[in-house]
C-alpha positions as CSV (number, residue, x, y, z in Angstrom):
1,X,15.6,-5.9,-12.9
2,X,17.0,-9.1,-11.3
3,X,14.9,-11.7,-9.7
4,X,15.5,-9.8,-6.1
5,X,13.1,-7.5,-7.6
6,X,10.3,-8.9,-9.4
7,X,7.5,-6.4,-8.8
8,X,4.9,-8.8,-8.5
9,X,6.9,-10.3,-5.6
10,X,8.2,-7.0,-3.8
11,X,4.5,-5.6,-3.7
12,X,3.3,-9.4,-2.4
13,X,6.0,-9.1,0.6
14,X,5.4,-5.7,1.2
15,X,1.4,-6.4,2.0
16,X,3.0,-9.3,4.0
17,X,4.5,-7.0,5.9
18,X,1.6,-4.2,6.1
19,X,-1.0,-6.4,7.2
20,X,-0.3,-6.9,10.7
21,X,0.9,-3.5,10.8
22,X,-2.2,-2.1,9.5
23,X,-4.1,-4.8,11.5
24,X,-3.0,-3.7,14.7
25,X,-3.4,0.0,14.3
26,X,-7.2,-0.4,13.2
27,X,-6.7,0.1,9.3
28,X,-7.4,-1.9,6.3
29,X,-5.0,-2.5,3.9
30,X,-6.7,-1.5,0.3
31,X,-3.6,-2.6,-1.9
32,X,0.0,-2.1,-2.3
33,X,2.1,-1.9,-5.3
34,X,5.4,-1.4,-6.6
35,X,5.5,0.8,-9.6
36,X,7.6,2.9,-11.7
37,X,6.1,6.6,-12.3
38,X,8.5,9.1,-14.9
39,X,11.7,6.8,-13.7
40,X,11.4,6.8,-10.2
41,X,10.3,3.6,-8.3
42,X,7.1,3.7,-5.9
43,X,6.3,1.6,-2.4
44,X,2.8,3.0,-2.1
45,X,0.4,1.1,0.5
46,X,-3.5,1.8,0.4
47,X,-5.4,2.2,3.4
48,X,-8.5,2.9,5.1
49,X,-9.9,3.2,8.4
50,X,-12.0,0.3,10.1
51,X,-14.3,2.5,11.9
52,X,-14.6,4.3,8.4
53,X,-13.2,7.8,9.3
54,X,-11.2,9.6,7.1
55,X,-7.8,8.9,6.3
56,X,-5.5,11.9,8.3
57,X,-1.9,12.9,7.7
58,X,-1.1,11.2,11.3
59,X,-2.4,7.7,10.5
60,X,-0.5,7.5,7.2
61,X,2.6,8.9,9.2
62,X,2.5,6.5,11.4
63,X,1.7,3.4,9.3
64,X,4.6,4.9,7.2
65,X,7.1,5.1,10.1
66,X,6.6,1.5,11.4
67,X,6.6,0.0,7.9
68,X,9.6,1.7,7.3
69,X,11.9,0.9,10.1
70,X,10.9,-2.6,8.6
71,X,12.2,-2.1,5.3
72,X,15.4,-0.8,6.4
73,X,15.4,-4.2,8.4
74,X,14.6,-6.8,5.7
75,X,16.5,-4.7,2.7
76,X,15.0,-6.4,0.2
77,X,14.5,-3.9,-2.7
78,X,17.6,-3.4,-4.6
79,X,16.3,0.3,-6.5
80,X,15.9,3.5,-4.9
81,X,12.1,3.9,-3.9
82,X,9.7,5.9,-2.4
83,X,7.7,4.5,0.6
84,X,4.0,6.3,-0.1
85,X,1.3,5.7,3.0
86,X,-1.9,6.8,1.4
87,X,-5.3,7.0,1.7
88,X,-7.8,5.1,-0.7
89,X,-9.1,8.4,-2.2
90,X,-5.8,8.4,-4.0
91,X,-6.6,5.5,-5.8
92,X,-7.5,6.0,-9.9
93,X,-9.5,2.6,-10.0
94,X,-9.6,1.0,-6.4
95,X,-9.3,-2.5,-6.4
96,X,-11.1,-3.9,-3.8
97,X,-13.1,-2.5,-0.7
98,X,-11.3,-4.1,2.8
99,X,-14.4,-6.8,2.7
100,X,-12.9,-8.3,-0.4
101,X,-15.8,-7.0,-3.1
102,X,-15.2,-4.9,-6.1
103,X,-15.4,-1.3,-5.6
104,X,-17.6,0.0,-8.1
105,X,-19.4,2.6,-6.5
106,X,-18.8,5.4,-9.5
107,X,-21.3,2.9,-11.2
108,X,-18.2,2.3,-13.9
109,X,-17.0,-1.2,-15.3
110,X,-13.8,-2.7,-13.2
111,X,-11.4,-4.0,-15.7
């Protein structure tokens, strides 16, 4: 993996790019990543609602679609990738709630 893309740095400009995005359109943005799952690479944003409604199909659609056309834009990820829109429930270990605390309401440690 060359310099161009440095996970760290792809999943840092990709929340760059979310945030207005999800800002806008009345979400919070949980987390975004970059990962590699059984050798195929993952764009996967986090999000929530403000108004703290449930996640639907549409709104992850739709923050997909937008975020997307911008991606095809900026070309910035050299590997094939898969651009995942999801809700926080898909989350193993959330990282933080949208106010900036740590989730911990299972009553486990965060590591």
């Amino acid at each position: 993996m060359n310099g161009k893309n440095d996970r760290a740095a792809i999943a840092a400009r990709f929340a760059e790019m979310l945030l207005p995005v999800t800002e806008k359109n009345g979400f919070d943005l949980i987390d975004a990543e970059y990962v590699c799952e059984s050798s195929n690479w993952y764009l996967r944003a986090y999000i929530s609602r403000k108004d703290g409604a449930d996640i639907s199909i549409g709104d992850c659609t739709l923050v997909s679609r937008i975020v997307s056309k911008q991606l095809d834009k900026e070309d910035f990820i050299d590997d094939e990738y898969t651009l995942e829109v999801c809700s926080r429930g898909f989350m193993e270990k959330p990282q933080t709630e949208p106010d900036g605390s740590e989730d911990n309401e299972l009553g486990g440690e965060q590591e």
